[in-house]
C-alpha positions as CSV (number, residue, x, y, z in Angstrom):
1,X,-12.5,-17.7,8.0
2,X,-14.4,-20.1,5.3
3,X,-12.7,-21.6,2.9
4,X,-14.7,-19.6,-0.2
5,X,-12.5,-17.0,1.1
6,X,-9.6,-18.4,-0.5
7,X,-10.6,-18.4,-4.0
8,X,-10.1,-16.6,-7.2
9,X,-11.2,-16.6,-10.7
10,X,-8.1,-18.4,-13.5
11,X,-8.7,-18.2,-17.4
12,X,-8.4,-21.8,-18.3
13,X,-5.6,-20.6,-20.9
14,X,-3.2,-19.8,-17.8
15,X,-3.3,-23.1,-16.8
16,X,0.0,-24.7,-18.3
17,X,0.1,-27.7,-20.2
18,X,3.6,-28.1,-21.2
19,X,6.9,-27.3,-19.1
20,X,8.9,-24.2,-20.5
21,X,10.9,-25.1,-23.3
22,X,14.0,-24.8,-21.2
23,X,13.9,-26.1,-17.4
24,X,15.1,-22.7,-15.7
25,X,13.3,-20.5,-17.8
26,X,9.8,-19.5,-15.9
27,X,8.8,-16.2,-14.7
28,X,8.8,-15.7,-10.8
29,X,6.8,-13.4,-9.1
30,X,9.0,-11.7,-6.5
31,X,6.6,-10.9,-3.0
32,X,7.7,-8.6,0.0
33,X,5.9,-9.4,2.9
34,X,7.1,-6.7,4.7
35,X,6.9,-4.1,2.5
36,X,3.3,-5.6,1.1
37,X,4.8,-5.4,-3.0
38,X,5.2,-7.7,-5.7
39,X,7.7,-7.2,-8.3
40,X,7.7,-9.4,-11.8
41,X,11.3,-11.4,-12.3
42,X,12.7,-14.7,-13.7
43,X,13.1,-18.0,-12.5
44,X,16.9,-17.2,-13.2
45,X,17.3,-14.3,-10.9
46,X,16.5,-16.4,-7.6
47,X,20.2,-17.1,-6.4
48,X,20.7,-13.0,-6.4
49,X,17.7,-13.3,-3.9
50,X,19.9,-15.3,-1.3
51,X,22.9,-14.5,0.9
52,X,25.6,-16.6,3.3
53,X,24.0,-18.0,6.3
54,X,20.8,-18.8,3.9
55,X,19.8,-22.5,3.6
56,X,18.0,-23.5,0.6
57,X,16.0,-26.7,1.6
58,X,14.8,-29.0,-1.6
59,X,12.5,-32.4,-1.0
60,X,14.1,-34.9,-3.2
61,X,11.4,-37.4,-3.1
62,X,11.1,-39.0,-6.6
63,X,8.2,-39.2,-8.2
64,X,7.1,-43.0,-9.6
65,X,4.9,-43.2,-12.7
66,X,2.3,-44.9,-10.8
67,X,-1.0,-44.5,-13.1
68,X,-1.3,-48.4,-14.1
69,X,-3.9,-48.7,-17.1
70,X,-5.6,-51.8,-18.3
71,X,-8.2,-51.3,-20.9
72,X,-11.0,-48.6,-19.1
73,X,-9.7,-49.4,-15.6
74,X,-6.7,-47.5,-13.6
75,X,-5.2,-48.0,-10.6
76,X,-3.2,-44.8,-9.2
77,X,-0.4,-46.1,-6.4
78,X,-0.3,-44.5,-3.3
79,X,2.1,-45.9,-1.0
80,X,3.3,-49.5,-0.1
81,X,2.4,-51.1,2.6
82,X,4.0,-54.4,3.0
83,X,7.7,-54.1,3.2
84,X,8.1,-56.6,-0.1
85,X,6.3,-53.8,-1.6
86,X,4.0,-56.2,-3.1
87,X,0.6,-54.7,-1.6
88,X,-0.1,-51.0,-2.0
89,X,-2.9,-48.3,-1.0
90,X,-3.7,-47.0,-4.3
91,X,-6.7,-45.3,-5.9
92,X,-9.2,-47.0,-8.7
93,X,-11.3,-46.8,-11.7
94,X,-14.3,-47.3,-12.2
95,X,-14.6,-48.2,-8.4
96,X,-17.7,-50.3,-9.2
97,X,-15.7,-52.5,-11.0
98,X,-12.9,-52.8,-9.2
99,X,-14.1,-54.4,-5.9
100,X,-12.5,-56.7,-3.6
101,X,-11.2,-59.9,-5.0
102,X,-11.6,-58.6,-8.6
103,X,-7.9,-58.8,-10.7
104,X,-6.5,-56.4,-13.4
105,X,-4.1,-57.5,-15.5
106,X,-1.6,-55.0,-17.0
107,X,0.5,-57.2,-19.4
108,X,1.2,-61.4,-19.5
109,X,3.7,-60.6,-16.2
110,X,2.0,-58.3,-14.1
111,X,-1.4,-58.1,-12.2
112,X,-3.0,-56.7,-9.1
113,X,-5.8,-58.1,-6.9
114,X,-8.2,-55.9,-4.8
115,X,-7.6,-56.7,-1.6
116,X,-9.8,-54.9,-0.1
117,X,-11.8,-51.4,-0.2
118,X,-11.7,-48.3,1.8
119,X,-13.3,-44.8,2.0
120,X,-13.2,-42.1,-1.6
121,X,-12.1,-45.0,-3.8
122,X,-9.2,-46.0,-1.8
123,X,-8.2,-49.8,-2.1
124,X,-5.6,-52.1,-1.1
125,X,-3.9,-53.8,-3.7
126,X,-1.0,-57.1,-3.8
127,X,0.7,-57.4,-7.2
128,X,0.9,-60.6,-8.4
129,X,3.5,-62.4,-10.1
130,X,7.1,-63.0,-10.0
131,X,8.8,-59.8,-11.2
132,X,10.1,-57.1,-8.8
133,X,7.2,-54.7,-8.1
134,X,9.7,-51.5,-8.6
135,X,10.7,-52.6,-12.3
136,X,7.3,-53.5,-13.2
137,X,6.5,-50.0,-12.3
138,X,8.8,-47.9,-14.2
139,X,8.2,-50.2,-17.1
140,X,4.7,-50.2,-17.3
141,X,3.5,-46.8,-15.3
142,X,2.4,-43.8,-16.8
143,X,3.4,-39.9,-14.9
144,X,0.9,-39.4,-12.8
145,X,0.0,-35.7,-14.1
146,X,-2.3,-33.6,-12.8
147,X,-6.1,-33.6,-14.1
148,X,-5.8,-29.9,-15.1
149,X,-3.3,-31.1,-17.4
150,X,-5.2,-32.4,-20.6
151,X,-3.4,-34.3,-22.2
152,X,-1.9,-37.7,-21.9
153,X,1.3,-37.8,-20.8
154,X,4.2,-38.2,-22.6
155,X,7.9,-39.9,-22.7
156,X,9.8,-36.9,-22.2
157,X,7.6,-35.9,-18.9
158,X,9.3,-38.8,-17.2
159,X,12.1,-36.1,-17.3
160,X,10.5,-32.8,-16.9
161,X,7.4,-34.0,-14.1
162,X,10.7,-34.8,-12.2
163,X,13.3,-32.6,-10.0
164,X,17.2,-32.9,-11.2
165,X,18.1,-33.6,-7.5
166,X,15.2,-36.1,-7.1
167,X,16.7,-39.2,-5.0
168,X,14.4,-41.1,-2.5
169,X,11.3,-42.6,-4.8
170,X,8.2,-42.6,-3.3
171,X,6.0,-39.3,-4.7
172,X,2.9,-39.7,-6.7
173,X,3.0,-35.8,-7.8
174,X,6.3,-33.8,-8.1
175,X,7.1,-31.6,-5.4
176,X,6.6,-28.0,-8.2
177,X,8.7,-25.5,-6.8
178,X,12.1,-28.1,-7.4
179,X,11.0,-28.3,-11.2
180,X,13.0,-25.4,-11.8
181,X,16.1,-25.7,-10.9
182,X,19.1,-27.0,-13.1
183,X,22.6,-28.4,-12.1
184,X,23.7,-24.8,-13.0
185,X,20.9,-22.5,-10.5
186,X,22.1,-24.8,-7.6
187,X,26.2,-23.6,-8.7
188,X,24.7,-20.1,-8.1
189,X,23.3,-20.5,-5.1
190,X,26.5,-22.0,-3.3
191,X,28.1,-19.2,-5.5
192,X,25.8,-16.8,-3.6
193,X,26.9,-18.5,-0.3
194,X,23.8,-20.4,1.0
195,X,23.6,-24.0,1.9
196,X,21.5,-26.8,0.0
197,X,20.1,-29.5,2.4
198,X,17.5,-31.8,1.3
199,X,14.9,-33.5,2.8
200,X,11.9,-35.7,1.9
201,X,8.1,-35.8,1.5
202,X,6.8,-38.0,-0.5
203,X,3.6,-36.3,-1.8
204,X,0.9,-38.4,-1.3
205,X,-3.1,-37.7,-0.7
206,X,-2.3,-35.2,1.9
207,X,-0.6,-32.7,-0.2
208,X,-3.8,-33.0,-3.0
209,X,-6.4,-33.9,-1.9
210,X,-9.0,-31.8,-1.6
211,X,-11.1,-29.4,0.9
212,X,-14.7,-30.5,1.5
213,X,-16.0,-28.2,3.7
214,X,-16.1,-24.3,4.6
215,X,-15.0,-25.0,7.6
216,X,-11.6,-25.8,6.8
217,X,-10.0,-25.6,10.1
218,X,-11.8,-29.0,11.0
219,X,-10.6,-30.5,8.0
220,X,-7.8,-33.2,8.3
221,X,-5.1,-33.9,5.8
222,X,-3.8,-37.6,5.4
223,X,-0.3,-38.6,6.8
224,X,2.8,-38.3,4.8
225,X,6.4,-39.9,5.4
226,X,9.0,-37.7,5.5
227,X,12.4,-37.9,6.9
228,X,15.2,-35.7,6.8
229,X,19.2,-36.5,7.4
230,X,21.8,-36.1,10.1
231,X,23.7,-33.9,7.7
232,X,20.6,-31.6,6.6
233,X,18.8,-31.2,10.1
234,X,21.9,-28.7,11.7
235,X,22.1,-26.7,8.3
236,X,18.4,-26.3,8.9
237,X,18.7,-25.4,12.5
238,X,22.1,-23.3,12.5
239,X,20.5,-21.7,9.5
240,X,20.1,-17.6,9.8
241,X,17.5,-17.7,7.3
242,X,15.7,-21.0,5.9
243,X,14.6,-20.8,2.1
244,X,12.1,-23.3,1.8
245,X,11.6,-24.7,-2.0
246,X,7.9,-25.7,-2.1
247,X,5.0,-26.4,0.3
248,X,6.4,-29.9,1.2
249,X,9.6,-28.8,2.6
250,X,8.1,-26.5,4.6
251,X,5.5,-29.2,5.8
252,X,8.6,-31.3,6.5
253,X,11.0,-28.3,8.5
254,X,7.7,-27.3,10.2
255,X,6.9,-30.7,11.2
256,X,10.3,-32.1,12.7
257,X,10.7,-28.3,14.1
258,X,7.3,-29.2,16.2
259,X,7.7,-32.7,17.4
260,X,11.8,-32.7,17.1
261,X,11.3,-35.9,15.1
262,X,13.4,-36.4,11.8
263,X,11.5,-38.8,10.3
264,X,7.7,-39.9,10.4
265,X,4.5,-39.4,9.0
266,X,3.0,-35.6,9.6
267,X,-0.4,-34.8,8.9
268,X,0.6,-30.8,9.5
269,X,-2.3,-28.4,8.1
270,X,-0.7,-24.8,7.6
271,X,-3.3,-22.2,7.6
272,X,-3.4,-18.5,8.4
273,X,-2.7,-18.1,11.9
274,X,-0.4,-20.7,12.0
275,X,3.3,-19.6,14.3
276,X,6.4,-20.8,11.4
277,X,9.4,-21.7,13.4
278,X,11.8,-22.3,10.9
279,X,11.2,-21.1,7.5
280,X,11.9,-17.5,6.6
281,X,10.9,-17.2,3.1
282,X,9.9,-19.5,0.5
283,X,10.2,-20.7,-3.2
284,X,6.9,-22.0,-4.5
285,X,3.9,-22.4,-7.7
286,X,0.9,-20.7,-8.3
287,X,-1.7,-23.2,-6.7
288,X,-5.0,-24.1,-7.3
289,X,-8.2,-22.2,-5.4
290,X,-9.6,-23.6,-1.9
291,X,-6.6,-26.0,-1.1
292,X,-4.5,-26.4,1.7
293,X,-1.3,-26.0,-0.6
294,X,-3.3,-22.1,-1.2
295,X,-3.9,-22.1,2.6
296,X,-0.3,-22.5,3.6
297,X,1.3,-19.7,1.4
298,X,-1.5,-17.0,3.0
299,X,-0.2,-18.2,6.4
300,X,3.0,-17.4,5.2
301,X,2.4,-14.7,3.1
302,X,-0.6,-13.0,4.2
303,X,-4.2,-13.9,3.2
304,X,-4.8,-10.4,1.2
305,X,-1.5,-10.4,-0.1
306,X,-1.4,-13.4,-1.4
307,X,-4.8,-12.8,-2.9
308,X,-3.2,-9.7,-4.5
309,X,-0.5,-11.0,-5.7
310,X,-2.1,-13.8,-7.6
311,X,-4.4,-11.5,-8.9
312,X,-1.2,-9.8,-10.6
313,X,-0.3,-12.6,-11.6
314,X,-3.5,-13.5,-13.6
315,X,-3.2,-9.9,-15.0
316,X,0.2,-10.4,-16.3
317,X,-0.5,-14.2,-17.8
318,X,1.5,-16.1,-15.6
319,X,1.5,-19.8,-16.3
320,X,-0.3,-21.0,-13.1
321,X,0.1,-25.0,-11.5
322,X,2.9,-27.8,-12.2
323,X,4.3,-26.5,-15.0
324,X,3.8,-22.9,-14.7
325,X,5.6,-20.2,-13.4
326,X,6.5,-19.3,-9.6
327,X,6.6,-16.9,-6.5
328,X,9.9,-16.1,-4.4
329,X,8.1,-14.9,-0.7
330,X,10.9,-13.2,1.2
C-alpha cells in the first residue's frame, strides 16, 4: 500500500465553511460493511441506528482558543508542559522571527518568550506576567479553525467549533463527529437504550498532522493524552456493541484495549490491516485525502468501500471536513 492510494478528488465548494444553521441538522451517510452499501440519511436519524447493550462513547476534550496573534506573528498552543501551565509546546509564525529568546507581546498583560526551538516550527514557550495563563487564554485566543476553512473565525464559533458535552480542556481542534449532537440526540439515544461514556483525547499534532511519505506504514504519529474514567471503562468493556463517535475515541478504546492502561499518551496509527478490539461501528466526518484520520476509517470500513462511499458522497454534495456532514459505519 502507498499512501497516493488513499486519495480522492473534492470540489473546493464541498468543503464547508460554516456549521449548519441548526447543530443536529447534517446529512449522514449511512455505510454497511457487511453488506458493502451506502444509504443517504440525516444526522437526526442516528439514535434509530442504535439498540440496548450499545455504548455510545464521546471524547469530551474541550477545545481552547489557542491561536495567539500579535501584529504578523502567531503562536498556536499545543500542550503545557510545566505543571503551572506557564510554558507550552506550541507552533509559530513566521518561524524566522520567532527564535529563541525573542518575546511577543499580546496585550499590556500578557507575553510569551521562545524558549527554545524544535523540529517543523515547534517551540517552547513560558508566558510571562502575572495573570493566570488559562484566563489569558480564553480572553485573548482566537478558535483554532482549520486552514481549509477561509475565513477568520468568529464569536459564535467559540460555540459551534465546540461539542455540547465538552468537559476536560486541552484540544487544539474539535473532536468533529461530537459537533453534532444536541442535549436532545443524546435523550434519544438513552431513549433507544444505549449507554453514553465519555472519554478523552485531547487532539493535538497527532490527530493532524500530516503524512510525508508514501510509505506510510513507517510514518509515526505524535503522542496524545488521553484518559478515560472508572465509570466509562466497564460500559466500554461490558459493552455488546461499542459505537465510537469520531476517530479519537476510537484511538482512545483502541489504545487502553491494547496496553490495558486508562490513561496516557498513545501514539496508535490505525491503518488497513489493523485487528479493532473494541469498537463495532463508528460515528465520524468526511476527512481530508492522504491522512491518518482517512487511514483509520478504511481499516475500519474497508479501503474500496470507503473510497466508494466518499465518492457518493462527492456526487451527492455532501459538506465534507469540520463542519460538514457525516458517515454512521455499522
Amino acid at each position: 500500500m502507498q499512501l497516493s492510494d488513499f486519495d480522492y478528488q473534492l470540489p473546493e465548494e464541498l468543503i464547508a465553511q460554516e456549521p449548519p444553521a441548526e447543530r443536529d441538522a447534517a446529512r449522514m451517510l449511512l455505510v454497511y460493511r457487511e453488506e458493502r452499501r451506502f444509504e443517504n440519511r440525516s444526522f437526526r436519524e442516528f439514535p434509530s441506528f442504535l439498540r440496548a447493550g450499545d455504548c455510545v462513547v464521546l471524547n469530551d476534550s474541550r477545545v481552547l482558543p489557542s491561536r495567539l496573534l500579535s501584529g504578523k506573528s502567531e503562536i498556536l498552543l499545543l500542550e503545557p508542559v510545566s505543571e503551572d501551565a506557564r510554558e507550552w509546546r506550541a507552533l509559530a509564525r513566521p518561524g524566522k522571527k520567532l527564535r529563541e529568546g525573542a518575546t511577543i507581546r499580546f496585550d499590556d498583560n500578557f507575553a510569551a518568550e521562545i524558549v527554545s526551538c524544535g523540529e517543523r516550527g515547534e517551540r517552547i514557550v513560558r508566558f510571562l506576567g502575572g495573570e493566570d495563563v488559562y484566563t489569558a487564554i480564553e480572553r485573548l485566543g482566537h478558535m483554532p479553525l482549520p486552514p481549509y476553512i477561509k475565513r477568520q473565525d468568529r464569536p459564535q464559533d467559540r460555540d459551534r467549533y465546540q461539542t455540547v458535552f465538552a468537559h476536560a480542556r486541552g484540544s487544539v481542534a474539535a473532536p468533529t463527529a461530537g459537533l453534532h449532537f444536541t442535549g436532545e440526540i443524546l435523550d434519544r439515544v438513552r431513549v433507544a437504550g444505549a449507554g453514553i461514556a465519555q472519554v478523552t483525547l485531547h487532539v493535538g499534532l497527532g490527530t493532524f498532522q500530516p503524512i510525508d511519505r508514501e510509505d506510510f506504514e513507517n510514518h509515526h504519529l505524535h503522542y496524545e493524552r488521553y484518559s478515560i474514567s472508572e465509570e466509562s471503562w466497564p460500559m466500554i468493556e461490558s459493552a455488546e456493541r461499542v459505537v465510537a463517535v469520531g476517530t479519537t475515541s476510537i484511538r482512545t478504546i483502541e489504545s487502553a484495549a491494547a496496553t490495558r492502561l486508562r490513561s496516557g499518551s498513545t501514539n496508535l496509527f490505525i491503518y488497513p490491516g489493523y485487528r479493532f478490539r473494541r469498537v463495532g461501528a463508528m460515528l465520524t466526518n468526511f476527512h481530508l485525502p492522504r491522512t491518518s484520520l482517512l487511514l483509520l476509517v478504511c481499516a475500519f470500513a474497508g479501503t474500496d468501500l470507503t473510497l466508494a462511499a466518499y465518492q457518493h458522497a462527492v456526487a451527492e454534495k455532501y459538506r465534507f471536513f469540520s463542519y460538514g456532514d457525516c458517515m454512521l459505519i455499522v
